[in-house]
N, CA, C and O atoms as a GROMACS GRO file, in nm:
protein
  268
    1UNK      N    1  -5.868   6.676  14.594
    1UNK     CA    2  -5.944   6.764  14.680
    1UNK      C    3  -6.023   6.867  14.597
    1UNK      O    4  -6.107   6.934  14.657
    2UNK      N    5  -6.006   6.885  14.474
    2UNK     CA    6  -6.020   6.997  14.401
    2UNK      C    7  -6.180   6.948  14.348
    2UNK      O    8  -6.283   7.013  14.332
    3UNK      N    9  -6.149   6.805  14.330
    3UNK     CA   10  -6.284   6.777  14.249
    3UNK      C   11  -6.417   6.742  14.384
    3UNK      O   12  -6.539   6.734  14.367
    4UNK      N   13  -6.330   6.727  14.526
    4UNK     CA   14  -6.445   6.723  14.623
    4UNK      C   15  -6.528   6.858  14.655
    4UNK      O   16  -6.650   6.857  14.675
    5UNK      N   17  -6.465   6.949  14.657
    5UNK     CA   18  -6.457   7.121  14.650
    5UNK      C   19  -6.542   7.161  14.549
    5UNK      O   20  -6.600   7.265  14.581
    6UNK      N   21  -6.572   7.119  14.438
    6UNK     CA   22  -6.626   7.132  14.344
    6UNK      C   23  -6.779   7.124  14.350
    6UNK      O   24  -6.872   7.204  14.344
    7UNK      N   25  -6.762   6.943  14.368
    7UNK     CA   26  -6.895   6.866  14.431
    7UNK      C   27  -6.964   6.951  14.513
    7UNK      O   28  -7.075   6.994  14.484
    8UNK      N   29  -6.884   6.988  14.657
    8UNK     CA   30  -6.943   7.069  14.758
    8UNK      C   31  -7.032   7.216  14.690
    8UNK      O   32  -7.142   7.257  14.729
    9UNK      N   33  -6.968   7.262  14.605
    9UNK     CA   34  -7.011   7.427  14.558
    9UNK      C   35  -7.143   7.379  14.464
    9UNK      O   36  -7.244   7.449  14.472
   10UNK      N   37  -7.144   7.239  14.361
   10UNK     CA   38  -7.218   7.211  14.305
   10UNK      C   39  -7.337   7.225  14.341
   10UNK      O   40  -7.427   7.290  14.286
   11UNK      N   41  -7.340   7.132  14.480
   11UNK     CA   42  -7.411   7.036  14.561
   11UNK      C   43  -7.507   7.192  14.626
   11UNK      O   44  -7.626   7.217  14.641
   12UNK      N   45  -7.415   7.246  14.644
   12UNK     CA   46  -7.470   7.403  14.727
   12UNK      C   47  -7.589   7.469  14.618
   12UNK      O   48  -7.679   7.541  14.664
   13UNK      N   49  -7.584   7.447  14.521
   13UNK     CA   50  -7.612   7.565  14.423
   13UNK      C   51  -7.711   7.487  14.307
   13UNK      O   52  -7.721   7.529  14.192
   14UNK      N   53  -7.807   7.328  14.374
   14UNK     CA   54  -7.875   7.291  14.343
   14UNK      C   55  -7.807   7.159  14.211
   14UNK      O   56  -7.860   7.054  14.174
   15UNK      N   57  -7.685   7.216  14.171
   15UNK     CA   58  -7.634   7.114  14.059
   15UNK      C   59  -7.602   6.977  14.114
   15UNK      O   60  -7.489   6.934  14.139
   16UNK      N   61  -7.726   6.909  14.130
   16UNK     CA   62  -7.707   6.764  14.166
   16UNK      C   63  -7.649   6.718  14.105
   16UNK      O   64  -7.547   6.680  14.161
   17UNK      N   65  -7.655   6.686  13.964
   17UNK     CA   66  -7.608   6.562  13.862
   17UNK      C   67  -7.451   6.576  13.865
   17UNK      O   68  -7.372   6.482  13.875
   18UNK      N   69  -7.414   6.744  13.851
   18UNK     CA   70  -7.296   6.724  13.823
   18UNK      C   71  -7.192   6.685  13.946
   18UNK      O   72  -7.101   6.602  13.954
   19UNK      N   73  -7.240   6.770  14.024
   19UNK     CA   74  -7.218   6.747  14.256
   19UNK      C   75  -7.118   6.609  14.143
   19UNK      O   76  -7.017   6.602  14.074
   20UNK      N   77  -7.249   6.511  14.196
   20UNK     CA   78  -7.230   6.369  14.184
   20UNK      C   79  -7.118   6.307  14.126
   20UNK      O   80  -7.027   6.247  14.183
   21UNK      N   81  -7.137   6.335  13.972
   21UNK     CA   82  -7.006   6.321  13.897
   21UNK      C   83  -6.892   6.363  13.953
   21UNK      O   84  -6.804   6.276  13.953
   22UNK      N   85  -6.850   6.502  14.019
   22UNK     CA   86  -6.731   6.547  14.047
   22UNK      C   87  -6.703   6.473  14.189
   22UNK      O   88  -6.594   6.425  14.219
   23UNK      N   89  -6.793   6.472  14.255
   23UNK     CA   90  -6.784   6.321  14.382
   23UNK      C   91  -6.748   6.228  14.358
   23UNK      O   92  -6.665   6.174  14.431
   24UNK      N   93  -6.798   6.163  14.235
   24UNK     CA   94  -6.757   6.046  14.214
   24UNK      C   95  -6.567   6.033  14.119
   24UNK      O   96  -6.503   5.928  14.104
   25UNK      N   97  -6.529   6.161  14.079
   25UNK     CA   98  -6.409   6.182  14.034
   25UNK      C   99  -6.352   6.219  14.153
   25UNK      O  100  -6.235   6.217  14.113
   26UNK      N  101  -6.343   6.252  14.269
   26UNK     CA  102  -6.288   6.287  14.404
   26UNK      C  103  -6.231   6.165  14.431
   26UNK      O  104  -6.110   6.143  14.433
   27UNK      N  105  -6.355   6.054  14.459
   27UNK     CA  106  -6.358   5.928  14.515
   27UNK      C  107  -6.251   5.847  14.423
   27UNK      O  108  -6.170   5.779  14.486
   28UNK      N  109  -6.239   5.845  14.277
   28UNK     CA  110  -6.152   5.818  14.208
   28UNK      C  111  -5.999   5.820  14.231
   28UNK      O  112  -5.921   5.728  14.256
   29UNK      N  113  -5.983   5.932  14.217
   29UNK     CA  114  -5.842   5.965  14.246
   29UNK      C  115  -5.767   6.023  14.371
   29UNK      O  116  -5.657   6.079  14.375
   30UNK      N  117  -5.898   5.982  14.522
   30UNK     CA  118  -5.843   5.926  14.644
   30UNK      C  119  -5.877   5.970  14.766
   30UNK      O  120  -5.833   5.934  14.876
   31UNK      N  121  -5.992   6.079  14.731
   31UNK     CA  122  -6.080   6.111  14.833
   31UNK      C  123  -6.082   6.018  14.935
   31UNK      O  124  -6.032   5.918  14.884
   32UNK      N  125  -6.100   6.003  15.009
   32UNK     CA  126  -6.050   5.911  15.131
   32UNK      C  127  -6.139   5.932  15.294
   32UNK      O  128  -6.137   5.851  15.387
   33UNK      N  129  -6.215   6.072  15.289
   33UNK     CA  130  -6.220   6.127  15.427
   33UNK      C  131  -6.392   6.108  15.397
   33UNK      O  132  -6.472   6.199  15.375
   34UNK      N  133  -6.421   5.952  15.404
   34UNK     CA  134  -6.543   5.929  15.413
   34UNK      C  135  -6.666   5.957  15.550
   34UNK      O  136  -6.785   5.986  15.542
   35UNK      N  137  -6.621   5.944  15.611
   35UNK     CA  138  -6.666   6.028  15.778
   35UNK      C  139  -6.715   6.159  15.712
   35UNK      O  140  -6.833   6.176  15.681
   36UNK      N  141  -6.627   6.243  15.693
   36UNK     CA  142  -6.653   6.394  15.699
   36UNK      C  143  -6.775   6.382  15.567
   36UNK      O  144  -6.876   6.452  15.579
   37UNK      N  145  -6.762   6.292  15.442
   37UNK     CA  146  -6.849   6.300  15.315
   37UNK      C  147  -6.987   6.267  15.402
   37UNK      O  148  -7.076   6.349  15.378
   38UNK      N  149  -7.009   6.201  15.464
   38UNK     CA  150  -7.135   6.155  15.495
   38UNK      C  151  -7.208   6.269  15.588
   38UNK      O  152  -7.332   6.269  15.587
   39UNK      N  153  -7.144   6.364  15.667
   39UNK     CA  154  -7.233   6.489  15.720
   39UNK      C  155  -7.145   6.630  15.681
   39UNK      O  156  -7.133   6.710  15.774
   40UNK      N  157  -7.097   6.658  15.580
   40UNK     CA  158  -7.050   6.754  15.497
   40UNK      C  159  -7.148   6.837  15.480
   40UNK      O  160  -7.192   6.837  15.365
   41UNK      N  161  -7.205   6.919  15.563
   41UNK     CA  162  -7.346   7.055  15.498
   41UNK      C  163  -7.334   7.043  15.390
   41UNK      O  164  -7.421   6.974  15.337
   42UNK      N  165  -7.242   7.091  15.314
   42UNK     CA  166  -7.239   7.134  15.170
   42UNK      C  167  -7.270   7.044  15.038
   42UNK      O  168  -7.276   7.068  14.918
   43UNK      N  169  -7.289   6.906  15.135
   43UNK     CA  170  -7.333   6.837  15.021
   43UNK      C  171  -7.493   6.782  15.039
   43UNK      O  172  -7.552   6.719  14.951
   44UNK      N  173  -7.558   6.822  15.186
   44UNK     CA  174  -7.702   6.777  15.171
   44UNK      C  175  -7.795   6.749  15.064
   44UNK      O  176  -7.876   6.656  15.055
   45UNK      N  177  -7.766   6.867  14.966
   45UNK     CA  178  -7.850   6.868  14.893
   45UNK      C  179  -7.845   6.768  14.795
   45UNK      O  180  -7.947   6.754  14.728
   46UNK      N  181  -7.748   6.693  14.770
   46UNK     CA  182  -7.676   6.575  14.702
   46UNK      C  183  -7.703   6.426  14.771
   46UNK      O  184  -7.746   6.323  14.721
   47UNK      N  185  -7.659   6.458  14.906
   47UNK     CA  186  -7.710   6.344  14.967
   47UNK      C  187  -7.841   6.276  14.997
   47UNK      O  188  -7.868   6.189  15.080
   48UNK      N  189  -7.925   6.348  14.894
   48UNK     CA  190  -8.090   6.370  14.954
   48UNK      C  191  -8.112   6.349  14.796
   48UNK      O  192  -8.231   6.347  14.764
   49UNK      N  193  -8.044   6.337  14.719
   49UNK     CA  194  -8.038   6.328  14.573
   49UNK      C  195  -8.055   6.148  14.565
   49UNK      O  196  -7.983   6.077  14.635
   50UNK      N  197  -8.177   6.077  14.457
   50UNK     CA  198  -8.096   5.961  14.424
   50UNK      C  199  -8.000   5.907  14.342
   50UNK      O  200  -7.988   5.789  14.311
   51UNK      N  201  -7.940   5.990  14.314
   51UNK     CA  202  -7.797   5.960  14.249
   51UNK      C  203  -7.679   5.906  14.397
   51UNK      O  204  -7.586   5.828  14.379
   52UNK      N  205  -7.708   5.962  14.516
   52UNK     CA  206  -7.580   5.972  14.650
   52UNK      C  207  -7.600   5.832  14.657
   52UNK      O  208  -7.506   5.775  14.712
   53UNK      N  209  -7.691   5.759  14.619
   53UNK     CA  210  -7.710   5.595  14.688
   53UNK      C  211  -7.635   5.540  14.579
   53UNK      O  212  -7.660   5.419  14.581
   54UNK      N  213  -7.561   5.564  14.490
   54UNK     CA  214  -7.460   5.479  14.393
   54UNK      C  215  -7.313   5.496  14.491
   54UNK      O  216  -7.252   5.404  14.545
   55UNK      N  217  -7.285   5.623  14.494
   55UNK     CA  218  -7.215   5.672  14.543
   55UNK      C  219  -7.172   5.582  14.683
   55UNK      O  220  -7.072   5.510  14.690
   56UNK      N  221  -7.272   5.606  14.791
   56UNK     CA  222  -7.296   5.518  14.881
   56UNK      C  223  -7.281   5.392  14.865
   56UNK      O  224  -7.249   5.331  14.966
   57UNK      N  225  -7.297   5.320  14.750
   57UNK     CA  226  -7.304   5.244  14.751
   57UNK      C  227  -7.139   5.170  14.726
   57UNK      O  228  -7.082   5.071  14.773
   58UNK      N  229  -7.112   5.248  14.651
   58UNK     CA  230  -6.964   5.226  14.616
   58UNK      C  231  -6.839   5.238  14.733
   58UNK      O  232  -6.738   5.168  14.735
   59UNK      N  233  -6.877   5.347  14.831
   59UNK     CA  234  -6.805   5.371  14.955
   59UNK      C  235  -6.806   5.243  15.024
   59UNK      O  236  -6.706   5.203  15.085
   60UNK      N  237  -6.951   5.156  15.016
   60UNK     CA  238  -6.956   5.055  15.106
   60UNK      C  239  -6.868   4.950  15.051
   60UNK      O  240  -6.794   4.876  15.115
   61UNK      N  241  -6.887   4.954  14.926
   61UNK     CA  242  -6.733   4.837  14.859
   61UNK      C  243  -6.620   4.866  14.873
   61UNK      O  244  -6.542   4.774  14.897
   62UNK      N  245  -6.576   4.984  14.865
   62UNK     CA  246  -6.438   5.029  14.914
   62UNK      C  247  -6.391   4.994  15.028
   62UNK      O  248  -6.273   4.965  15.049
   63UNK      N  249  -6.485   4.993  15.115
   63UNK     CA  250  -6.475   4.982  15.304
   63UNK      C  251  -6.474   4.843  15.305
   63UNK      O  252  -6.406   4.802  15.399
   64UNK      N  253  -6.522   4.760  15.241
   64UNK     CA  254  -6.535   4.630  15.269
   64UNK      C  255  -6.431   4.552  15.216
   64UNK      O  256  -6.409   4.437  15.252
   65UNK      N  257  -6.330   4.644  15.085
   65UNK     CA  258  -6.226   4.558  15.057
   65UNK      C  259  -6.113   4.641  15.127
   65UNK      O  260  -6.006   4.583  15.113
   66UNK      N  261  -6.101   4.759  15.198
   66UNK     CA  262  -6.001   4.800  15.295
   66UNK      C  263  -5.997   4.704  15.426
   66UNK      O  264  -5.902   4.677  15.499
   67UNK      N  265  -6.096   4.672  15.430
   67UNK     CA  266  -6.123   4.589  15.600
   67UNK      C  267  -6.026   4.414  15.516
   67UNK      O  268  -6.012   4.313  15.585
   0.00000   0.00000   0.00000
């Protein structure tokens, strides 16, 4: 949670690249609450980033080997 929290403050404060990275270390070690990631205010500015479409992209593999 610490490294999604992170992302979020990043994401707030224009630091795309790193947002991303610490998103993508969230997602790592079990971030899970993909619903809430996808309309999270705090990460617009990230999600509007093209770095979020890796990201995205990776959620969609996750979802597809949970199903």
């Amino acid at each position: 949670m610490a490294h999604y929290n992170l992302a979020c403050s990043l994401s707030l404060t224009g630091q795309v690249e790193t947002a991303a990275a610490e998103l993508d270390c969230a997602i790592t070690l079990g971030y899970r609450d993909f619903s809430w990631l996808n309309r999270d205010p705090d990460l617009k500015k990230l999600r509007r980033h093209p770095l979020f479409k890796k990201i995205r992209d990776r959620l969609k593999a996750m979802m597809i080997e949970i199903r």
